[in-house]
TORPA-357279 format. One record per atom (N, C-alpha, C): residue number from 0; residue in three letters; chain; x, y, z. Coordinates in Angstrom, 3 decimals. Example, Ala and Ser with C-alpha at 12.3 -4.5 7.8 and 13.67 -1.06 7.14 Angstrom:
BEGIN
REC     n   res   chain         xx         yy         zz
REC     0   ALA       A     13.190     -5.690      7.800
REC     0   ALA       A     12.300     -4.500      7.800
REC     0   ALA       A     13.200     -3.300      7.800
REC     1   SER       A     12.850     -2.250      7.080
REC     1   SER       A     13.670     -1.060      7.140
REC     1   SER       A     12.900      0.030      7.870
***
This chain:
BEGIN
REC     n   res   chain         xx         yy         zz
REC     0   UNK       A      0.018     -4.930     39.879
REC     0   UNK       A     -1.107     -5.453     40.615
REC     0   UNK       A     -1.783     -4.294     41.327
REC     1   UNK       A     -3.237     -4.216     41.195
REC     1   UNK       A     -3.724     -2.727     41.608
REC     1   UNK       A     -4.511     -3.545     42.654
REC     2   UNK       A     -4.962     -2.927     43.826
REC     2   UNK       A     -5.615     -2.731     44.938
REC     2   UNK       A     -7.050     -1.964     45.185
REC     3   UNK       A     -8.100     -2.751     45.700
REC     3   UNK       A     -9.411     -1.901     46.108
REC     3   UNK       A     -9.317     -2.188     47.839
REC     4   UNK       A     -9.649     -1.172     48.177
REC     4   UNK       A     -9.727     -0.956     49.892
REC     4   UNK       A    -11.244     -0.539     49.420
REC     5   UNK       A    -11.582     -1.645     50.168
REC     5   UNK       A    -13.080     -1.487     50.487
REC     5   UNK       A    -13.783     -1.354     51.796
REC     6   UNK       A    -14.579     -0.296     52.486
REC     6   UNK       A    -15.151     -0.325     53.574
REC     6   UNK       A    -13.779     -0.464     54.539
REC     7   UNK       A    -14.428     -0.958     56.077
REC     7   UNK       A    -13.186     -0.973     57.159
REC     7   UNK       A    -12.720     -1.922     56.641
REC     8   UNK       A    -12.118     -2.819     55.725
REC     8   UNK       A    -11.792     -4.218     55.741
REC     8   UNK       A    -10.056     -3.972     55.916
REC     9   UNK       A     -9.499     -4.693     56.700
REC     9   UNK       A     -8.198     -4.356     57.116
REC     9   UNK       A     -7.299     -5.506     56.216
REC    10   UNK       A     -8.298     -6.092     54.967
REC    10   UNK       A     -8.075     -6.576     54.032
REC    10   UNK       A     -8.021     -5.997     52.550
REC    11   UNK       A     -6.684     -5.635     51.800
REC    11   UNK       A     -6.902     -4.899     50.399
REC    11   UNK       A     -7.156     -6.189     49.541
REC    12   UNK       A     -7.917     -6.000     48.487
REC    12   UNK       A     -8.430     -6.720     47.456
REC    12   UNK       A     -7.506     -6.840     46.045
REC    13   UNK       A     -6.426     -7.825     45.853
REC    13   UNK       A     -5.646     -7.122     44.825
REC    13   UNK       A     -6.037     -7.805     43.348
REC    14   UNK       A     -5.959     -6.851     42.438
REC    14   UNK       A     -6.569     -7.524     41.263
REC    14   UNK       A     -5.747     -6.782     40.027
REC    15   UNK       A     -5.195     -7.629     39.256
REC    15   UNK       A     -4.239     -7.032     37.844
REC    15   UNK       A     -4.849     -5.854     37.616
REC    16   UNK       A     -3.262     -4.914     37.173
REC    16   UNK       A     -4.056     -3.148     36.927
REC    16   UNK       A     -5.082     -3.261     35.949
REC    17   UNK       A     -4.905     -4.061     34.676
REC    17   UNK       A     -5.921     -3.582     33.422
REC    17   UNK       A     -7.277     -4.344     33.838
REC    18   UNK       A     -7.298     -4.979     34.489
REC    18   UNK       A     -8.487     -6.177     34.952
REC    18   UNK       A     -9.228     -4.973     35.311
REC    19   UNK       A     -8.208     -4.424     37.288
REC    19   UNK       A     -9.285     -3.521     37.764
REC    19   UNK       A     -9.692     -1.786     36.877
REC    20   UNK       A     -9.100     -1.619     36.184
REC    20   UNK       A     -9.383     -0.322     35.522
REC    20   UNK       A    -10.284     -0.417     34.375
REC    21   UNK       A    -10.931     -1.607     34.354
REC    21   UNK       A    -12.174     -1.836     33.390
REC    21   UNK       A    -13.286     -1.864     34.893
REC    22   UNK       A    -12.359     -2.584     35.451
REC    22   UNK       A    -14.154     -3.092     37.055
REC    22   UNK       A    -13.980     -1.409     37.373
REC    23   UNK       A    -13.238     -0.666     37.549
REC    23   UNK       A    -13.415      0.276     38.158
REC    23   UNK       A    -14.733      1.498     37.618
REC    24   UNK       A    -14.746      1.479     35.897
REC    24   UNK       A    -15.421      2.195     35.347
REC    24   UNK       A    -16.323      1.916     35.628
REC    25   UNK       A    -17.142      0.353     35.290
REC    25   UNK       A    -18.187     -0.024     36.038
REC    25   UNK       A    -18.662      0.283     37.353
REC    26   UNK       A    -17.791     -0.054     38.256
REC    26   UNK       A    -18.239      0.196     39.602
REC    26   UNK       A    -18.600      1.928     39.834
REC    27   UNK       A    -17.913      2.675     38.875
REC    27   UNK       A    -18.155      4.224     39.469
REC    27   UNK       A    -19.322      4.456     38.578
REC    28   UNK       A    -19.607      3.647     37.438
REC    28   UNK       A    -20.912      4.407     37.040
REC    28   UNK       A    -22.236      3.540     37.406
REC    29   UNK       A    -21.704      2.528     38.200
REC    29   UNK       A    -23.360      1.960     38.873
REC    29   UNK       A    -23.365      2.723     40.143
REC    30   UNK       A    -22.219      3.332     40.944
REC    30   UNK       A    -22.479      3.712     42.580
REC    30   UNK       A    -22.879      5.100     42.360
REC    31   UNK       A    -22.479      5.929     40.704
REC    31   UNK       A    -23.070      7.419     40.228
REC    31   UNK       A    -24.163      7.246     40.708
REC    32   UNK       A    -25.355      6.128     40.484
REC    32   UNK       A    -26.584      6.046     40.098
REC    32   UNK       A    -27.115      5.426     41.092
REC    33   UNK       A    -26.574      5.400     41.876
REC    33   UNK       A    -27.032      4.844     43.200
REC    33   UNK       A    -27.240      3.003     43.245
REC    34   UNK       A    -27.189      2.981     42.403
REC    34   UNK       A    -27.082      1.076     42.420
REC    34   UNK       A    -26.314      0.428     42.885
REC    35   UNK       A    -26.764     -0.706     43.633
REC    35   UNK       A    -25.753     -1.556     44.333
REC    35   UNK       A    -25.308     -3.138     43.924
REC    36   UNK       A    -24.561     -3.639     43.847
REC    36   UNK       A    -24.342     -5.245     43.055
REC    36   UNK       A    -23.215     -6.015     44.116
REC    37   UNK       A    -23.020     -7.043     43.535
REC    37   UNK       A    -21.933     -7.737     43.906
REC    37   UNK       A    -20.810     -8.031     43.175
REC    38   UNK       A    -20.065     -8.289     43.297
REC    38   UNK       A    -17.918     -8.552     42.773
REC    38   UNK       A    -17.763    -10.074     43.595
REC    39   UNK       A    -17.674    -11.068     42.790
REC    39   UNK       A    -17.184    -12.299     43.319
REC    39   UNK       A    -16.042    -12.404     42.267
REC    40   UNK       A    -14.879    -13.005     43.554
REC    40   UNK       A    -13.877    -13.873     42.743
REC    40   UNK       A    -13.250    -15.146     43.268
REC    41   UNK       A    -12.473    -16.112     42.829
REC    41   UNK       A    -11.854    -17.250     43.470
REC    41   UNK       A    -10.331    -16.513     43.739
REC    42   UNK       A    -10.448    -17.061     45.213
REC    42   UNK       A     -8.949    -16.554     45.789
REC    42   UNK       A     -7.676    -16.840     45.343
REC    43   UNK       A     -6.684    -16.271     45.249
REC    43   UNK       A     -5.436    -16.898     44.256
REC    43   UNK       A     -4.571    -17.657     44.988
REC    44   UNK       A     -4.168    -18.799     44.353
REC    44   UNK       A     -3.192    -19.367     45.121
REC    44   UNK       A     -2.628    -19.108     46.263
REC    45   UNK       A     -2.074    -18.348     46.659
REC    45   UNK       A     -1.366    -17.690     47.884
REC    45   UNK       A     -2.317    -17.606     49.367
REC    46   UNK       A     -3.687    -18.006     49.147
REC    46   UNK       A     -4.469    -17.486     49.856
REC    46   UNK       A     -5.470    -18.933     50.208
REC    47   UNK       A     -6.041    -18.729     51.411
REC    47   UNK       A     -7.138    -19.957     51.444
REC    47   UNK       A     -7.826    -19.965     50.415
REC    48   UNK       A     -7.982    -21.089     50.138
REC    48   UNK       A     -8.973    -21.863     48.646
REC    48   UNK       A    -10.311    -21.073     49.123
REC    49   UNK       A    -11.001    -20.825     48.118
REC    49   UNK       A    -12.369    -20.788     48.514
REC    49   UNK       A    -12.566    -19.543     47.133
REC    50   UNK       A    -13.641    -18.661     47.607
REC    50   UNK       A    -13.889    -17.341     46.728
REC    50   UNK       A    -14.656    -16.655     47.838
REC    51   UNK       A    -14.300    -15.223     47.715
REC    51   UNK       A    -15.232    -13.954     48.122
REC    51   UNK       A    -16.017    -13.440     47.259
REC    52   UNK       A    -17.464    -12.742     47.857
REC    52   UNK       A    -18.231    -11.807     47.199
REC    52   UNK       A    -18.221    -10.389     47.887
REC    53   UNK       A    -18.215     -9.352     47.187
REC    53   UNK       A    -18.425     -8.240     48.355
REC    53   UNK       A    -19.610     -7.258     47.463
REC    54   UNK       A    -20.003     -6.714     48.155
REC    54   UNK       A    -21.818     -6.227     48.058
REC    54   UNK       A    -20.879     -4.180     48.066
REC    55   UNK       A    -21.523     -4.064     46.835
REC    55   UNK       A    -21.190     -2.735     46.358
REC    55   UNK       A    -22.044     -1.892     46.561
REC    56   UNK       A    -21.959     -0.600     47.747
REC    56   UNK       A    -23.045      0.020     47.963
REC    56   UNK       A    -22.254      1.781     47.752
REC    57   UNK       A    -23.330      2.555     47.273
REC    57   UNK       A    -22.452      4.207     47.393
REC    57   UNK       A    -22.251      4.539     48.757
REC    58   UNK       A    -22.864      4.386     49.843
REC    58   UNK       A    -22.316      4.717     50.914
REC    58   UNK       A    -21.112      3.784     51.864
REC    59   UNK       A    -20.706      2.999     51.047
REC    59   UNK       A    -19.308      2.553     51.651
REC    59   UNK       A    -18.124      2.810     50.930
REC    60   UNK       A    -17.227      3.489     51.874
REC    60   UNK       A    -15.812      3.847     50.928
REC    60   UNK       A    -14.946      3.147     50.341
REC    61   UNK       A    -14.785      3.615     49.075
REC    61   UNK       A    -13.781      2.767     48.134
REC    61   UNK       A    -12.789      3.613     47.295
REC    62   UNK       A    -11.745      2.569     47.588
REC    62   UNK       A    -10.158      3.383     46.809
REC    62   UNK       A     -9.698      2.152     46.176
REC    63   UNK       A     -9.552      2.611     44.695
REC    63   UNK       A     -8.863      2.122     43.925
REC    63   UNK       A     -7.441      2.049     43.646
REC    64   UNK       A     -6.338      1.664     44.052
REC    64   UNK       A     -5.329      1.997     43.935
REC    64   UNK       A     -4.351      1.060     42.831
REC    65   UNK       A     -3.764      1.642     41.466
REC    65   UNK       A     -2.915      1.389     40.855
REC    65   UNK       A     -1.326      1.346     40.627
REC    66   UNK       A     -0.647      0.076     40.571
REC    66   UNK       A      0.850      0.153     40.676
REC    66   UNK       A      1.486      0.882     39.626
REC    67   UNK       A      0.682      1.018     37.708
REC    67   UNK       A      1.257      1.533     36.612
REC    67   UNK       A      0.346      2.754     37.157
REC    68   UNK       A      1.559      3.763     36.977
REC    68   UNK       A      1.081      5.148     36.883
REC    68   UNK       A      0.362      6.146     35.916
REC    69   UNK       A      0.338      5.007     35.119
REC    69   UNK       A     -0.235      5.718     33.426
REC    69   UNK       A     -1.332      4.874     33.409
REC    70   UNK       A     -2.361      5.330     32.277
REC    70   UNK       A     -3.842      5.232     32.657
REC    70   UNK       A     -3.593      3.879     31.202
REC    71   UNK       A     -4.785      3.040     31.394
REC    71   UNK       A     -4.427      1.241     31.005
REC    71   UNK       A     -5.988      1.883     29.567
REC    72   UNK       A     -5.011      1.125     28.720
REC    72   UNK       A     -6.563      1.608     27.390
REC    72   UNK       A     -7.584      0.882     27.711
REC    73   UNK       A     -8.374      1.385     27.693
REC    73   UNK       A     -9.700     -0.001     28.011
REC    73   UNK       A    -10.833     -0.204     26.994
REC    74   UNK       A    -11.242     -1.348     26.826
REC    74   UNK       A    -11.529     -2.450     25.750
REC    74   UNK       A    -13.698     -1.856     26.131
REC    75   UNK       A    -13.824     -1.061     24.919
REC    75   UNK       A    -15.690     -1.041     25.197
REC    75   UNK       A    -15.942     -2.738     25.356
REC    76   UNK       A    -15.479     -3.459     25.028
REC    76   UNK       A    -16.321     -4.673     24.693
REC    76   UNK       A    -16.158     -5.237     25.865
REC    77   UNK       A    -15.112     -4.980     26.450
REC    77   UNK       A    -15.134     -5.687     28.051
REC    77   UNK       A    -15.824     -5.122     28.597
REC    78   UNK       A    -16.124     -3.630     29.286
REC    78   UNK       A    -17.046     -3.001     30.318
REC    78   UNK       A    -18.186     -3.433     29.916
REC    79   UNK       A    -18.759     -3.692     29.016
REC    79   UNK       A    -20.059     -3.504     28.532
REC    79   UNK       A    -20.749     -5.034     28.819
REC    80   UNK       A    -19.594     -5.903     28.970
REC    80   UNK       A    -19.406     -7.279     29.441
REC    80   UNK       A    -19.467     -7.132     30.901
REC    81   UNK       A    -18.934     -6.387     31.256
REC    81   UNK       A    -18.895     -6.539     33.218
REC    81   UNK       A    -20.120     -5.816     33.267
REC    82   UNK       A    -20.602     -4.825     32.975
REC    82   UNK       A    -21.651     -3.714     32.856
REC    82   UNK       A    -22.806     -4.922     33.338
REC    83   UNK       A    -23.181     -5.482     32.052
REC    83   UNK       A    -23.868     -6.760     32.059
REC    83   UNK       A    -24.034     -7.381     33.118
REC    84   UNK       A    -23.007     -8.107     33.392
REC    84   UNK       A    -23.203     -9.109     34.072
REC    84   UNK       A    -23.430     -8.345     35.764
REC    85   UNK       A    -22.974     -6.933     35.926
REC    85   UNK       A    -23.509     -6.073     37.057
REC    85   UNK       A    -24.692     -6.096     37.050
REC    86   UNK       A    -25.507     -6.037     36.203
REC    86   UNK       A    -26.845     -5.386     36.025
REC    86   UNK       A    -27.634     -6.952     36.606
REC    87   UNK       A    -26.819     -8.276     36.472
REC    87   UNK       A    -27.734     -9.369     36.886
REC    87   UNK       A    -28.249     -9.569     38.314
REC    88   UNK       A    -28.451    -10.896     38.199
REC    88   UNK       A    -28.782    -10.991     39.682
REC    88   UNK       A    -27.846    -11.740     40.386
REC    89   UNK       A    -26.349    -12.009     39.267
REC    89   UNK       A    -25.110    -12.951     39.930
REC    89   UNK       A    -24.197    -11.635     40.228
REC    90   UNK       A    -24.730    -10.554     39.661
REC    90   UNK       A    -23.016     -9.845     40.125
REC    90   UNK       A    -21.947    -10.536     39.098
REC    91   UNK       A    -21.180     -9.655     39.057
REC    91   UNK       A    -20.024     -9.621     38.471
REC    91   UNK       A    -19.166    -10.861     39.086
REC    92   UNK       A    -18.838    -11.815     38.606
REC    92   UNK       A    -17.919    -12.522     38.600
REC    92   UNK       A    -16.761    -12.879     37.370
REC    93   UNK       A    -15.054    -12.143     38.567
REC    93   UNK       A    -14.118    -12.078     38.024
REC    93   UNK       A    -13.636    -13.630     37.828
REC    94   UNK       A    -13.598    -14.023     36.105
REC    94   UNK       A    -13.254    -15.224     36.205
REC    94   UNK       A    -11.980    -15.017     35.530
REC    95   UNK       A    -11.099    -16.257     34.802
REC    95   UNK       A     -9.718    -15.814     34.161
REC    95   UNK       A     -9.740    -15.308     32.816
REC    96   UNK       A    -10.960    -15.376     32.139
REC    96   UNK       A    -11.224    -14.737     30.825
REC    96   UNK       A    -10.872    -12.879     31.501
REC    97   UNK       A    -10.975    -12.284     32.499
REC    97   UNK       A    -11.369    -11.185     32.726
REC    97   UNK       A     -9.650    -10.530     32.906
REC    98   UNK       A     -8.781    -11.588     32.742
REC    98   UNK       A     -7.659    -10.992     33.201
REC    98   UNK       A     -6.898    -10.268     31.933
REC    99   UNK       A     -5.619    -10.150     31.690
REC    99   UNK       A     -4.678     -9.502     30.618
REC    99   UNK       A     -4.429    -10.786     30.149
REC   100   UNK       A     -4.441    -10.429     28.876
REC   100   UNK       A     -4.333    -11.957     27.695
REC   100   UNK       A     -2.826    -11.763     27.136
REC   101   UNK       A     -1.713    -10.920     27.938
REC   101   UNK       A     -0.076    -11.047     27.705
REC   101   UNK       A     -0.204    -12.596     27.638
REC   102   UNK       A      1.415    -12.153     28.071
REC   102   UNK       A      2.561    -13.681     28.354
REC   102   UNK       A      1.459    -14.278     28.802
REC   103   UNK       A      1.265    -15.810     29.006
REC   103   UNK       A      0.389    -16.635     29.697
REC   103   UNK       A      1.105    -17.489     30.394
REC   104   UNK       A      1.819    -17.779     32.003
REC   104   UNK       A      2.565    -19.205     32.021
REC   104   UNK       A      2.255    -20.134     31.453
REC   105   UNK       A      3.142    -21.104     31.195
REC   105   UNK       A      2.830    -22.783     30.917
REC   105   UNK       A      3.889    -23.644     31.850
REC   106   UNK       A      3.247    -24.629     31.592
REC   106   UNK       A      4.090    -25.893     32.568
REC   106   UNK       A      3.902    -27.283     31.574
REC   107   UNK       A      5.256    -27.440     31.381
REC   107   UNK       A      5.508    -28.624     30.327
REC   107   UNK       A      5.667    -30.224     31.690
REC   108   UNK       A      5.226    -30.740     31.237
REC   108   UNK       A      5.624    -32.181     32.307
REC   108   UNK       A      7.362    -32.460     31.574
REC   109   UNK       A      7.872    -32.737     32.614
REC   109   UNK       A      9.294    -32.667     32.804
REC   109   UNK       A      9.217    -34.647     32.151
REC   110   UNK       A     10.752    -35.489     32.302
REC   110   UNK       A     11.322    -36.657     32.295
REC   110   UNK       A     10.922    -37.460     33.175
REC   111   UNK       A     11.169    -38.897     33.472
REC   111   UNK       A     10.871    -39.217     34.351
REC   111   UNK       A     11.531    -38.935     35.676
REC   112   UNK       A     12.604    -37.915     35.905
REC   112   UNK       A     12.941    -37.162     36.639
REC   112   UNK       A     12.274    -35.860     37.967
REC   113   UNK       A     10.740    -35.942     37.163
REC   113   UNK       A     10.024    -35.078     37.716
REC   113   UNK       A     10.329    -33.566     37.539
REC   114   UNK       A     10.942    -33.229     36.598
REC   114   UNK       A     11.418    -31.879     36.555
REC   114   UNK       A     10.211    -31.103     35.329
REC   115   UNK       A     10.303    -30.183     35.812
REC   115   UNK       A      8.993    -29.277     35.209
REC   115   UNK       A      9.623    -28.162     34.359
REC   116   UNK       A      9.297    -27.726     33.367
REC   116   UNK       A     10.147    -26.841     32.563
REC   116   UNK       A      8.616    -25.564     32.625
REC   117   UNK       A      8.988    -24.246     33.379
REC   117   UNK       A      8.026    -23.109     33.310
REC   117   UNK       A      8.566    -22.002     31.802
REC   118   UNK       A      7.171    -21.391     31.696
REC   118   UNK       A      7.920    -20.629     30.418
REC   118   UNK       A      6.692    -19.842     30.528
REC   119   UNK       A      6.467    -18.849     29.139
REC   119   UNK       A      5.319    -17.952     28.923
REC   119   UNK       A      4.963    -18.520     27.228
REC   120   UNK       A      3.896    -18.172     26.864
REC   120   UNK       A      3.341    -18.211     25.581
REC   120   UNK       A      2.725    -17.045     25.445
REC   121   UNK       A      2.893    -16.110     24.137
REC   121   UNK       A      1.779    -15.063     23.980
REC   121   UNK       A      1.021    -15.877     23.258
REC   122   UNK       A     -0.560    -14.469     23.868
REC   122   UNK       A     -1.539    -15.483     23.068
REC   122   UNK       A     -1.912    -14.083     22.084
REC   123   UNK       A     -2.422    -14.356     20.808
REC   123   UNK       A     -2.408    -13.657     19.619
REC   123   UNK       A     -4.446    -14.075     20.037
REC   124   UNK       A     -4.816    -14.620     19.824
REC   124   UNK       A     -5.985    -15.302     19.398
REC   124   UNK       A     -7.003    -16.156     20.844
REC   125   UNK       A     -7.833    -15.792     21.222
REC   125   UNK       A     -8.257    -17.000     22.085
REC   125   UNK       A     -9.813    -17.170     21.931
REC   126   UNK       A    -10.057    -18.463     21.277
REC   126   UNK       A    -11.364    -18.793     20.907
REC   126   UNK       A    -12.104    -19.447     22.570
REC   127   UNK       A    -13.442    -19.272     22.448
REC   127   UNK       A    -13.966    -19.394     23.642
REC   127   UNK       A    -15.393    -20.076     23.178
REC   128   UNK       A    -15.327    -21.625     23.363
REC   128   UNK       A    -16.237    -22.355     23.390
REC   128   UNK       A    -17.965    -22.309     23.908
REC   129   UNK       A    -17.470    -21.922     25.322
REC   129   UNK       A    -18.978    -21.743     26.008
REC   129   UNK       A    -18.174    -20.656     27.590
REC   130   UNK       A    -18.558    -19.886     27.619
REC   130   UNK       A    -17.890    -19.001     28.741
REC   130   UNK       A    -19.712    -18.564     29.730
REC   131   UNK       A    -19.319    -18.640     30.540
REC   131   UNK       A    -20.603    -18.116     31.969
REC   131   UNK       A    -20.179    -17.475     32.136
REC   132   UNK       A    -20.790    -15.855     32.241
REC   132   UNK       A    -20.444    -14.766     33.220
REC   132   UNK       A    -22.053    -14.642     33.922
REC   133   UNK       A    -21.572    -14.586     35.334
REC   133   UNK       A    -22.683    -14.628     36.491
REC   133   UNK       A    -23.972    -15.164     36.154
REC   134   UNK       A    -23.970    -16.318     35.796
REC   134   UNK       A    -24.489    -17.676     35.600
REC   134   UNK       A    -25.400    -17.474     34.110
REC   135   UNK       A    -24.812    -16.243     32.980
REC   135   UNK       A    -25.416    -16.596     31.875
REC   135   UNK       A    -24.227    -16.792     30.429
REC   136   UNK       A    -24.730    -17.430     29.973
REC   136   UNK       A    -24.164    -18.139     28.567
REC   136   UNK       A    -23.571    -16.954     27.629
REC   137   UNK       A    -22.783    -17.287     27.539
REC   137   UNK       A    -22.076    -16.136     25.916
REC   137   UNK       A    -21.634    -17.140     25.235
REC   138   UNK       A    -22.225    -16.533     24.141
REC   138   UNK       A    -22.071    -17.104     22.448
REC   138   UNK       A    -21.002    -17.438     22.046
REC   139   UNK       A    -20.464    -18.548     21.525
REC   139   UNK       A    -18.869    -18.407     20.953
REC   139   UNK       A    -18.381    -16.985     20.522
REC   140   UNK       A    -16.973    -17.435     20.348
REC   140   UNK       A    -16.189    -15.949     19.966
REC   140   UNK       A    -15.058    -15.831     19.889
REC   141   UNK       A    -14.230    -14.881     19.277
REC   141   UNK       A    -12.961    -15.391     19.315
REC   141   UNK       A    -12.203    -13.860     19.652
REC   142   UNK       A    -11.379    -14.139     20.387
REC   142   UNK       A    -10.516    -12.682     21.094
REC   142   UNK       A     -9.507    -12.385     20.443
REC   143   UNK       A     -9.046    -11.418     19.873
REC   143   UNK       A     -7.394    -10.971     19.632
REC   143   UNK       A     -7.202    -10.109     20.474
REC   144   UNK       A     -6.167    -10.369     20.690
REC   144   UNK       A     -5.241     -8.983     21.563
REC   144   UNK       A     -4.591     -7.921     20.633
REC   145   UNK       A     -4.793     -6.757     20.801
REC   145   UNK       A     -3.777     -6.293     20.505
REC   145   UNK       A     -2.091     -5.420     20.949
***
């Protein structure tokens, strides 16, 4: 789980390493150029319900910090996807398409016992019906991992 410290916020921002090491490229080559956007996401479980946005400017300090010490391969087709949706007028919004397509939990409904059986599924394949990134439409499509 990697970390952005943004500005004074005495709040770190934590977001999966390969997630943020795609936002990160983005973010350093719009703040190169002096451009400023927004980063919205919905808060994770652990945290009050709701979602944050935070407003990306070059003169406020930012540290990226990663838990894997080795550098994460990154996917042209994703940046060019966040790139995008930077360049709008929604800002980047991290939704769950944006995360690592590993293991995935699942939750099977248990007996009439109420017991819940947790597990993982890899996903090989994930087709995507109608997906919004920062309130515009992408075309069907279908993902492999590799």
């Amino acid at each position: 789980m990697g970390t952005i410290y943004y500005g004074g916020s005495a709040m770190p921002i934590h977001i999966e390493d390969r997630t943020l090491a795609h936002l990160k490229v983005v973010i350093a080559t719009k703040l190169r150029r002096d451009e400023s956007f927004t980063v919205s996401w919905r808060h994770p479980d652990d945290q009050p319900r709701g979602r944050s946005t935070i407003w990306l400017h070059p003169s406020i300090p930012l540290r990226f910090v990663f838990d894997d010490p080795d550098p994460t391969e990154l996917s042209r087709e994703w940046i060019e996807e966040l790139a995008n949706s930077a360049n709008s007028s929604g800002g980047i919004m991290l939704v769950a398409e944006h995360f690592d397509t590993g293991p995935v939990p699942t939750i099977q409904d248990g007996d009439d016992s109420g017991d819940v059986t947790l597990g993982t599924v890899e996903v090989e394949n994930l087709e995507i019906d109608n997906l919004k990134v920062a309130g515009g439409d992408i075309p069907s499509t279908t993902l492999t991992s590799s």
